[in-house]
PyMOL commands that place a pseudoatom at each C-alpha (Angstrom):
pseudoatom trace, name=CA, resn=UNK, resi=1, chain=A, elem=C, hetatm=0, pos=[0.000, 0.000, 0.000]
pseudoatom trace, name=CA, resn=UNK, resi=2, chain=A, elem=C, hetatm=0, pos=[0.972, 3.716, -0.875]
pseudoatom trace, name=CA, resn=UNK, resi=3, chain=A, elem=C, hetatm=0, pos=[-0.078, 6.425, 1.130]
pseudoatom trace, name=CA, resn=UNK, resi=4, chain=A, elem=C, hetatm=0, pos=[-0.374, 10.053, -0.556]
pseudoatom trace, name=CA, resn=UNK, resi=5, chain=A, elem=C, hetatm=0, pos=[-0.697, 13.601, 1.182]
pseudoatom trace, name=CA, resn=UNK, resi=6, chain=A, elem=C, hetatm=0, pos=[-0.728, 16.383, -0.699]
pseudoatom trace, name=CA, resn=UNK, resi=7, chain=A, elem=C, hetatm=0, pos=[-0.436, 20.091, 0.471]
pseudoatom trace, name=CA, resn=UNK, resi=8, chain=A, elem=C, hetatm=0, pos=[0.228, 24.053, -0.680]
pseudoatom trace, name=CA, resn=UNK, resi=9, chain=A, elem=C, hetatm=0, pos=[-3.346, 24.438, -2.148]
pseudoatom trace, name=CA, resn=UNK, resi=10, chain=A, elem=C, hetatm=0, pos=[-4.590, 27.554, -1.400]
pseudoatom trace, name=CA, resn=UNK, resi=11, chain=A, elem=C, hetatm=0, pos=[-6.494, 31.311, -2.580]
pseudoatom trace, name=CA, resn=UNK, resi=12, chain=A, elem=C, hetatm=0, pos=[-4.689, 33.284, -5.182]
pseudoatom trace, name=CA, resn=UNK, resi=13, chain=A, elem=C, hetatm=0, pos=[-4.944, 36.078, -7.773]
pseudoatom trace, name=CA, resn=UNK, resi=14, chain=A, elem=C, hetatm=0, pos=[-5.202, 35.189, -11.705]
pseudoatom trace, name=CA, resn=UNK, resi=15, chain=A, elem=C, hetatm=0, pos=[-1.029, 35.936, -12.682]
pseudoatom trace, name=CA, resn=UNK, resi=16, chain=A, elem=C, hetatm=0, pos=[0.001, 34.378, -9.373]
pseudoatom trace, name=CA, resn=UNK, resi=17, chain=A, elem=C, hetatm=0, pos=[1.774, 31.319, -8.257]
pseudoatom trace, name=CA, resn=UNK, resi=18, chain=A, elem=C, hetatm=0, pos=[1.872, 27.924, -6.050]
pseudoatom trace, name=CA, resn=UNK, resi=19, chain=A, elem=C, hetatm=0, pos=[3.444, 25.088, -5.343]
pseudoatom trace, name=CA, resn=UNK, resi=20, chain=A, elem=C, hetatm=0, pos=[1.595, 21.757, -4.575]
pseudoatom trace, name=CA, resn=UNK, resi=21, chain=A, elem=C, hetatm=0, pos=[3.592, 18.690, -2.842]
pseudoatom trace, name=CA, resn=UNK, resi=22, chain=A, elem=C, hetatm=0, pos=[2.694, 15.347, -2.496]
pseudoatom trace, name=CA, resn=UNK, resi=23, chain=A, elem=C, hetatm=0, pos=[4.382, 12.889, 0.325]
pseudoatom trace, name=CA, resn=UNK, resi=24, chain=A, elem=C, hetatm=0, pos=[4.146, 9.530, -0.257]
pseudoatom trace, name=CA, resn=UNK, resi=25, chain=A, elem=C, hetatm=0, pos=[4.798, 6.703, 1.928]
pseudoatom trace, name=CA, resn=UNK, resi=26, chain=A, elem=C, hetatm=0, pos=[4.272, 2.894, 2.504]
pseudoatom trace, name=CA, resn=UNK, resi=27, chain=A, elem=C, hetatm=0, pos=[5.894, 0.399, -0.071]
pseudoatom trace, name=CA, resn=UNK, resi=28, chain=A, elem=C, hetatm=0, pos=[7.174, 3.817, -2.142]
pseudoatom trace, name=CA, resn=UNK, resi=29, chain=A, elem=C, hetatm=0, pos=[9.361, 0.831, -3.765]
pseudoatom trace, name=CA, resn=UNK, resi=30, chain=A, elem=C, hetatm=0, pos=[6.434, 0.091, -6.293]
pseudoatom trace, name=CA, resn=UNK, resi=31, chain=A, elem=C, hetatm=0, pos=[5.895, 3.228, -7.632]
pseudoatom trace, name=CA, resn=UNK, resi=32, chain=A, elem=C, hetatm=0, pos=[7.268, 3.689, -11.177]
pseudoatom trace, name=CA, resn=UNK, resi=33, chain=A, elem=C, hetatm=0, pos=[5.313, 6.891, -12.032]
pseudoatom trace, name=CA, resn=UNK, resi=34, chain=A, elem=C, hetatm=0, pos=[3.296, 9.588, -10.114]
pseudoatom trace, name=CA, resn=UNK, resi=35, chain=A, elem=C, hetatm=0, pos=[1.338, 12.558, -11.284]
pseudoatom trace, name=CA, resn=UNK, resi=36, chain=A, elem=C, hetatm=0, pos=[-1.011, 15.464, -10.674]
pseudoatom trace, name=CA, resn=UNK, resi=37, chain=A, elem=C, hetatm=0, pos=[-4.554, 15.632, -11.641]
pseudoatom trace, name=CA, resn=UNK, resi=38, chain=A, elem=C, hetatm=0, pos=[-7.290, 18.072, -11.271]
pseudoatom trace, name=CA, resn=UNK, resi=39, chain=A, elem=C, hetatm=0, pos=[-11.070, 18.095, -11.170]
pseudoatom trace, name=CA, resn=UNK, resi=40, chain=A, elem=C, hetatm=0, pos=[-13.542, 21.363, -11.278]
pseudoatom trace, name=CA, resn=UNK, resi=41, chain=A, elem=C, hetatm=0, pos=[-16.727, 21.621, -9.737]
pseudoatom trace, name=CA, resn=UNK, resi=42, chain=A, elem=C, hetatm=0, pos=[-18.918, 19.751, -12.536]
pseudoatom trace, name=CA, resn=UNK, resi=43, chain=A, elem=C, hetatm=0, pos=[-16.288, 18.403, -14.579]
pseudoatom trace, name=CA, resn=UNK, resi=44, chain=A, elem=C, hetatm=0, pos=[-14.298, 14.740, -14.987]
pseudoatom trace, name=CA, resn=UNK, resi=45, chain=A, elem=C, hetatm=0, pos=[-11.430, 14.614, -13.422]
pseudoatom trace, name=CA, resn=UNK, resi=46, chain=A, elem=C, hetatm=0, pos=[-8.097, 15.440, -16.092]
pseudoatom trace, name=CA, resn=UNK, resi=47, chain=A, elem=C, hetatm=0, pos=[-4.730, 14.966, -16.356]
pseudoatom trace, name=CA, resn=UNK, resi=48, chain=A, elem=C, hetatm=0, pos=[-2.656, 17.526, -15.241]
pseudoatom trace, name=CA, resn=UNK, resi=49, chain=A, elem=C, hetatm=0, pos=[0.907, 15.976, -15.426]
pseudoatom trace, name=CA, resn=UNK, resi=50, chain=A, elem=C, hetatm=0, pos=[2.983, 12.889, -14.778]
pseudoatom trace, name=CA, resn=UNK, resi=51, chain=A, elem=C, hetatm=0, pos=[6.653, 12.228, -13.821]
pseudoatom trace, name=CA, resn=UNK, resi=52, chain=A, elem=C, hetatm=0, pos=[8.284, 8.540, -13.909]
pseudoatom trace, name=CA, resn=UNK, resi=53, chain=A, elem=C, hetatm=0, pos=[10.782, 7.416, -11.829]
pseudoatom trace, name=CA, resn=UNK, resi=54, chain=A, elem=C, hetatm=0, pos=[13.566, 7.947, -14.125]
pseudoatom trace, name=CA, resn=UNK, resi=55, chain=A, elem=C, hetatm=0, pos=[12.300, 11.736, -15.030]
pseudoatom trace, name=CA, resn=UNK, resi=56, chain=A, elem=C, hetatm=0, pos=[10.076, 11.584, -17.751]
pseudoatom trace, name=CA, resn=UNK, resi=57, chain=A, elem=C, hetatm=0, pos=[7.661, 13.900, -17.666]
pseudoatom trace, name=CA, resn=UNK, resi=58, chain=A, elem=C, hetatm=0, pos=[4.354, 14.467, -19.390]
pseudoatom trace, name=CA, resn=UNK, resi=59, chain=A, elem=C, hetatm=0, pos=[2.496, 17.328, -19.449]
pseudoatom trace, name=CA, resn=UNK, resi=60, chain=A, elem=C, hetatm=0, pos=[-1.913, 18.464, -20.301]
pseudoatom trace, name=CA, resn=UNK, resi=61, chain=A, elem=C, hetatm=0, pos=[-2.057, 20.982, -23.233]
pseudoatom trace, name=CA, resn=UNK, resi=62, chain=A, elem=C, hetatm=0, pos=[-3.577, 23.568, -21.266]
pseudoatom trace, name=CA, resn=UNK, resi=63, chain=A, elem=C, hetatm=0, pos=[-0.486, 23.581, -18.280]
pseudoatom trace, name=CA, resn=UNK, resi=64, chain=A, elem=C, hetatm=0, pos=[2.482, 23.661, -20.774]
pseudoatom trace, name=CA, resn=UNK, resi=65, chain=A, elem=C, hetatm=0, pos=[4.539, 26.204, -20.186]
pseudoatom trace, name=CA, resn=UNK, resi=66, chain=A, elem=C, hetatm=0, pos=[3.004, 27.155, -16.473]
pseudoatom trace, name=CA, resn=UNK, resi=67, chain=A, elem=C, hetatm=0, pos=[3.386, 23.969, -14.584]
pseudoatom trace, name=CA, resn=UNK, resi=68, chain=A, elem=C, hetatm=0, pos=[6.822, 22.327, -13.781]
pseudoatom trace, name=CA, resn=UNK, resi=69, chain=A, elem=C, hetatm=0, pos=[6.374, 18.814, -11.907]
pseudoatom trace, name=CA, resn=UNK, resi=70, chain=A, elem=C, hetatm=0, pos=[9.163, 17.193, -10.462]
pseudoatom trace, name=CA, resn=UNK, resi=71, chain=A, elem=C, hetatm=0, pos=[9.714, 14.329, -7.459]
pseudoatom trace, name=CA, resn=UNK, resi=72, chain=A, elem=C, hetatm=0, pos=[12.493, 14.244, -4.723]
pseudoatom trace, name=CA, resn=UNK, resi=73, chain=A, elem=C, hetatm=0, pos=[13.108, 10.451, -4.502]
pseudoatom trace, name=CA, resn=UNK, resi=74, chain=A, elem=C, hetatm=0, pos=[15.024, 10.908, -1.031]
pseudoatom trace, name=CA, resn=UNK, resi=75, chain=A, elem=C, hetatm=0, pos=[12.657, 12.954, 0.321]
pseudoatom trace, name=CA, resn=UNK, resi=76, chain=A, elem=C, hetatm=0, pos=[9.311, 11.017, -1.696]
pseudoatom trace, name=CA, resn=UNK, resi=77, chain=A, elem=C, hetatm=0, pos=[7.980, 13.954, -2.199]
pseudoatom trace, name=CA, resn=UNK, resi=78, chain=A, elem=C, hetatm=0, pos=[6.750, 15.035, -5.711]
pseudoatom trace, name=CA, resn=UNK, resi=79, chain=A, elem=C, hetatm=0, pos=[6.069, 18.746, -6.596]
pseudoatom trace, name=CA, resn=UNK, resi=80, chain=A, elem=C, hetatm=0, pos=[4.100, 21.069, -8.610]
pseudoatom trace, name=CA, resn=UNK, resi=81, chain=A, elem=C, hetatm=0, pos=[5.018, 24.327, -9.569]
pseudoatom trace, name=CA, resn=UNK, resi=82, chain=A, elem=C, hetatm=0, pos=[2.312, 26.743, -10.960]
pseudoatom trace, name=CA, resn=UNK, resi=83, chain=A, elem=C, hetatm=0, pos=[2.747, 30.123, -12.363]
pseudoatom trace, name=CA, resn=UNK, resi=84, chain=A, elem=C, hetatm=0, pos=[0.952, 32.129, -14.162]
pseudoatom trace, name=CA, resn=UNK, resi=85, chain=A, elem=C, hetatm=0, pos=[-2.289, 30.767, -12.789]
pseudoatom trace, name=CA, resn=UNK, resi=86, chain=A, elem=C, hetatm=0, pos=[-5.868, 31.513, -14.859]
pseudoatom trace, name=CA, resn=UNK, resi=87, chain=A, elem=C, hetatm=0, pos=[-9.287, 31.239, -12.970]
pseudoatom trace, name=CA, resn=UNK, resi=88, chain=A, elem=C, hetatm=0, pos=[-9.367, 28.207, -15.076]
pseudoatom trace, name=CA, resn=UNK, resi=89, chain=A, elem=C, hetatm=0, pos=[-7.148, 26.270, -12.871]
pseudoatom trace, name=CA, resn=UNK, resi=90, chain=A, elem=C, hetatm=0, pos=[-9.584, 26.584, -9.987]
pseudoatom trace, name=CA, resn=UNK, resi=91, chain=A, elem=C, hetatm=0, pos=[-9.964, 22.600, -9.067]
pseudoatom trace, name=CA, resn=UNK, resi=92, chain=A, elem=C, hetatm=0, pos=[-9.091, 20.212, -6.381]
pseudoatom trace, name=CA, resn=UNK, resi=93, chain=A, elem=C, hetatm=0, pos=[-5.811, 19.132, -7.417]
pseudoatom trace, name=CA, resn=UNK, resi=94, chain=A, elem=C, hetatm=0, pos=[-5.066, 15.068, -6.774]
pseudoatom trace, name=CA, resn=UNK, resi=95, chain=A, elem=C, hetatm=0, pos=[-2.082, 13.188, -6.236]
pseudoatom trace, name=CA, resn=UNK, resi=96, chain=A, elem=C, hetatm=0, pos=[-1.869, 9.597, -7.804]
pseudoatom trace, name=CA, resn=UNK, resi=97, chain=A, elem=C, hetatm=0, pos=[0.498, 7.069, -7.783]
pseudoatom trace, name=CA, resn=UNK, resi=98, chain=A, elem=C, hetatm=0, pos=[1.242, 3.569, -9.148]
pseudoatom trace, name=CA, resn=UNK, resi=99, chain=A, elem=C, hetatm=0, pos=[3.134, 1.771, -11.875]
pseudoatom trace, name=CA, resn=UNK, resi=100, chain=A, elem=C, hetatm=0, pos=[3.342, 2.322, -14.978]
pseudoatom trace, name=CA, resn=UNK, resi=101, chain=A, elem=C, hetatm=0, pos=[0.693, -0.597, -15.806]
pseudoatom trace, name=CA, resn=UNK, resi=102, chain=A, elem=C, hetatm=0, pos=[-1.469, 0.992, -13.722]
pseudoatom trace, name=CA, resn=UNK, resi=103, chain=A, elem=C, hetatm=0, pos=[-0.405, 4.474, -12.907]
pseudoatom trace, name=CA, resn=UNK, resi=104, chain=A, elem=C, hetatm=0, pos=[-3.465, 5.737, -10.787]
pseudoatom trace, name=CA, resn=UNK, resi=105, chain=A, elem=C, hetatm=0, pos=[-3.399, 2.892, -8.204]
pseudoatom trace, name=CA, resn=UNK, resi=106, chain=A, elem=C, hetatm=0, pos=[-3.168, 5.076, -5.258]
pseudoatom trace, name=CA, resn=UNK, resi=107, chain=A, elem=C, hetatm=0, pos=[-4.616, 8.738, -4.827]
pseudoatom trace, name=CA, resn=UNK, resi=108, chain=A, elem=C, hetatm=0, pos=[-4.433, 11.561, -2.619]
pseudoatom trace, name=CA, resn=UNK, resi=109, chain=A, elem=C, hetatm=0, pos=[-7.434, 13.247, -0.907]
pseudoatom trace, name=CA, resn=UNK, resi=110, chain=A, elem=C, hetatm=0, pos=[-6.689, 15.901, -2.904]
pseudoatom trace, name=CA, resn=UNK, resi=111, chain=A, elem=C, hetatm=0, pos=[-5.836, 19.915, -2.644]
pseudoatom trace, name=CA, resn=UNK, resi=112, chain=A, elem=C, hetatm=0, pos=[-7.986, 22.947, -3.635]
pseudoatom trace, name=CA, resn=UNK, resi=113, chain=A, elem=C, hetatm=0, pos=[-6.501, 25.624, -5.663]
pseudoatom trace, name=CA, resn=UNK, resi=114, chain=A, elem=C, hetatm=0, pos=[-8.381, 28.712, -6.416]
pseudoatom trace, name=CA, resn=UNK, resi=115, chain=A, elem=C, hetatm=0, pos=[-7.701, 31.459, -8.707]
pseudoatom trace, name=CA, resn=UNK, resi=116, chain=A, elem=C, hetatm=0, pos=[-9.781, 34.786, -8.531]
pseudoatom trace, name=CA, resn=UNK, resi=117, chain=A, elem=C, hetatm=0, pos=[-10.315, 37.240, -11.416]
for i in range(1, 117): cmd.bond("trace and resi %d" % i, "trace and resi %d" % (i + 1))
show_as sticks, trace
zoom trace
């Protein structure tokens, strides 16, 4: 089992900036790839970006550009950077874990981010 905690949501102006992290925990040895995704009030819940073990990282359309992810293996942490934030990215922002076979095993409780106008 993998335990995920994420943290650094908050309230911020359109323009402005966060940083998410997600600690994970438990048998960390399984996890090949981890990754942020997001879900607005009334919408699915999308990808927002992905980072394997090795550094590969993926990235949504819409967040290219704004959103740097990146992990600390010795700390198992993983990060996300956001700048230049648009009301758009108002969501609750999920951590997920899992191999690359099944990437999403494990999730976070999740974050909320909120961008005002």
């Amino acid at each position: 089992q993998v335990q995920l905690v994420e943290s650094g949501g908050g309230l911020v102006q359109a323009g402005g900036s966060l940083r998410l992290y997600c600690a994970a925990s438990g048998s960390i040895f399984s996890i090949g790839v981890m990754g942020w995704y997001r879900q607005a009030p009334g919408k699915q819940r999308e990808l927002v970006a992905t980072i394997t073990s090795g550094g590969s990282t993926n990235y949504a359309d819409s967040v290219k550009g704004r959103f740097t992810i990146s992990r600390d293996n010795a700390k198992n942490t993983m990060y996300l950077q956001m700048n230049s934030l648009k009301p758009e990215d108002t969501a609750v922002y999920y951590c997920a874990a899992g191999t690359l076979a099944y990437p999403r095993a494990y999730w976070g409780q999740g974050t909320q981010v909120t961008v005002s106008s």
